[in-house]
N, C-alpha and C positions, 0 to 999 in steps of 0.2 A: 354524363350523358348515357352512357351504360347503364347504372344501375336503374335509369328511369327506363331505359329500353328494354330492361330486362321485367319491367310491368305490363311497356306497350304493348297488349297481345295485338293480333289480327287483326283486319276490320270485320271480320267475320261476326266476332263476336257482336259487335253494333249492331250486324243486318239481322244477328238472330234475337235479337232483345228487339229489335221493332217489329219484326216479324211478329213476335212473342206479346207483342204490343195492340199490334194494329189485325194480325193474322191475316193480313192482303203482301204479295208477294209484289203487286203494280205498288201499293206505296213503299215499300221495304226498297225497291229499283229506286222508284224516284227522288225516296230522301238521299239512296248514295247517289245517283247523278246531280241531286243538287250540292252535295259535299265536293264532287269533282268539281263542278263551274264556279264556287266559290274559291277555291283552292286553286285555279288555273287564272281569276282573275285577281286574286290577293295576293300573289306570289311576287310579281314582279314591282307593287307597292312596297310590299313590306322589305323587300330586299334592297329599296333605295333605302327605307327608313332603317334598315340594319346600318347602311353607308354611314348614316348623318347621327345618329343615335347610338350606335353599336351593338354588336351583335349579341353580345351578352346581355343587353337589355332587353331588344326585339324577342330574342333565345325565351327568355326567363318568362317575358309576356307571353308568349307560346306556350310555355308549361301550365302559364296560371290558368288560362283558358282551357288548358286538356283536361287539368284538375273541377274546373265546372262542365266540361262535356259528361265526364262521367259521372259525376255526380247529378245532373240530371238525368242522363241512361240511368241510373240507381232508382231516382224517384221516378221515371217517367210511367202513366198509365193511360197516355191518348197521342194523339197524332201530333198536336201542336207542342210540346215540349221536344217531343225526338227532333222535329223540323229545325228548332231552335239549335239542337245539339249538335245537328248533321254542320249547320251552315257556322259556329260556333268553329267544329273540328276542321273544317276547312280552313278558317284561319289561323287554327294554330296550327297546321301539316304545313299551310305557308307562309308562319312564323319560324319555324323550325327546319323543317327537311334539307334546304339547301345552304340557310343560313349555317345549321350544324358544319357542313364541308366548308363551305367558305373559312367559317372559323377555326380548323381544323390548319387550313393552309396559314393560318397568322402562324398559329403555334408553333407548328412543322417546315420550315421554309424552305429548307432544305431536298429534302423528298417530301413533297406535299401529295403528289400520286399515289404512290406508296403507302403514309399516313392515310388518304381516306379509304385506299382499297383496304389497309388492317383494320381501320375504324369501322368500315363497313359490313367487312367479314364477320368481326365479332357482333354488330348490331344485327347481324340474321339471327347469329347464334342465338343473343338472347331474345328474340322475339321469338321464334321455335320453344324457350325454356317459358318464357311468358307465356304460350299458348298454351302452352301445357299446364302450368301454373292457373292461367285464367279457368279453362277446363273443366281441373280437379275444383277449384273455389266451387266455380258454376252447376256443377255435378252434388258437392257436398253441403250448399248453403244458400245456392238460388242465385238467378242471372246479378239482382240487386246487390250484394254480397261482392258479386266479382268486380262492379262497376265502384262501391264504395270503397273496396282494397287499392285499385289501381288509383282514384283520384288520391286517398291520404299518399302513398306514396309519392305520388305526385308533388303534394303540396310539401312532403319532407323533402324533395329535389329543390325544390322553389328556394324555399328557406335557408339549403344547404349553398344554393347558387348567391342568393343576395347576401348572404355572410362570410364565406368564403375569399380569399385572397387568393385571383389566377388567372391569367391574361385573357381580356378579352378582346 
C-alpha cells in the first residue's frame, strides 16, 4: 500500500490537468465536487461489499480503477473523458481509503490504533514524496507523462497484490 502511495500525488494535480483541459475554473470545481458526491455515496456500498468479498479484493478493484483514472487524465483533451475520470476516482478513494484501515486492524490486532496512526503517518510522507515526484515528471515531460507514470505503477501494485501471498 505504500509504495502505491508513494505515486498517489495530490488531487491537485487532477484539478490542474482539467483546468489544463477545459481552462474554465466553474468546470475544474464541479468535476471535483462531483468526485466528492460519488465518493461520499459509494463509500458505505463498497465497504459492505469489502465485508462479504474481502477487502483485499474490493482493495485490488480500487487500484484497478485508479490505474484507468489516470490513464484517461493521460489521454484526456475535452470535458467528457475528465467527467468520466473524476466519478471513476471516486470509486476507487471509496474502494480504498477506509477499506485500507479496516484492513490494517485484521493484520494488526493487537494495537490496531497505533498500526493506522504509523500507517497513516508514512502514507503522508509518501504522498508529500509523490507530489514532488508528480511535479518534477509534470515539469520535465508534460501533465500526460505524470498521469501515465502513476497509472503503470499502479498496475505494477495490482499485479503485485493478486500474486502475492498476505492476509487479507
Amino acid at each position: 500500500m505504500l509504495v502505491f502511495a508513494l505515486f498517489n500525488s495530490a488531487d491537485v494535480f487532477l484539478l490542474l490537468k482539467t483546468k489544463e483541459v477545459t481552462g474554465s475554473d466553474t468546470v475544474t470545481i464541479s468535476a471535483y465536487i462531483l468526485y466528492n458526491i460519488v465518493f461520499a455515496i459509494a463509500s458505505y456500498p463498497l465497504g459492505a461489499l469489502a465485508d462479504r468479498m474481502g477487502m483485499r479484493t474490493v482493495f485490488a478493484g480500487g487500484i484497478a480503477l485508479f490505474a484507468i483514472v489516470y490513464f484517461l487524465f493521460g489521454v484526456a483533451h475535452s470535458v467528457l473523458p475528465l467527467f468520466a475520470a473524476f466519478i471513476l476516482y471516486g470509486i476507487y478513494a471509496a474502494a480504498t481509503e477506509g477499506i485500507s484501515k479496516a484492513w490494517i486492524t485484521t493484520i494488526e490486532t493487537e494495537k490496531p490504533a497505533t498500526a493506522i496512526g504509523f500507517y497513516t503517518s508514512c502514507e503522508s510522507i509518501c504522498a508529500l514524496l509523490a507530489s514532488v515526484i508528480a511535479g518534477a515528471v509534470w515539469s520535465g515531460f508534460g501533465s500526460s507523462a505524470t498521469f501515465f507514470l502513476t497509472a503503470a505503477v499502479a498496475i505494477l501494485v495490482l499485479i503485485y497484490m493478486i500474486t502475492a501471498r498476505f492476509s487479507s
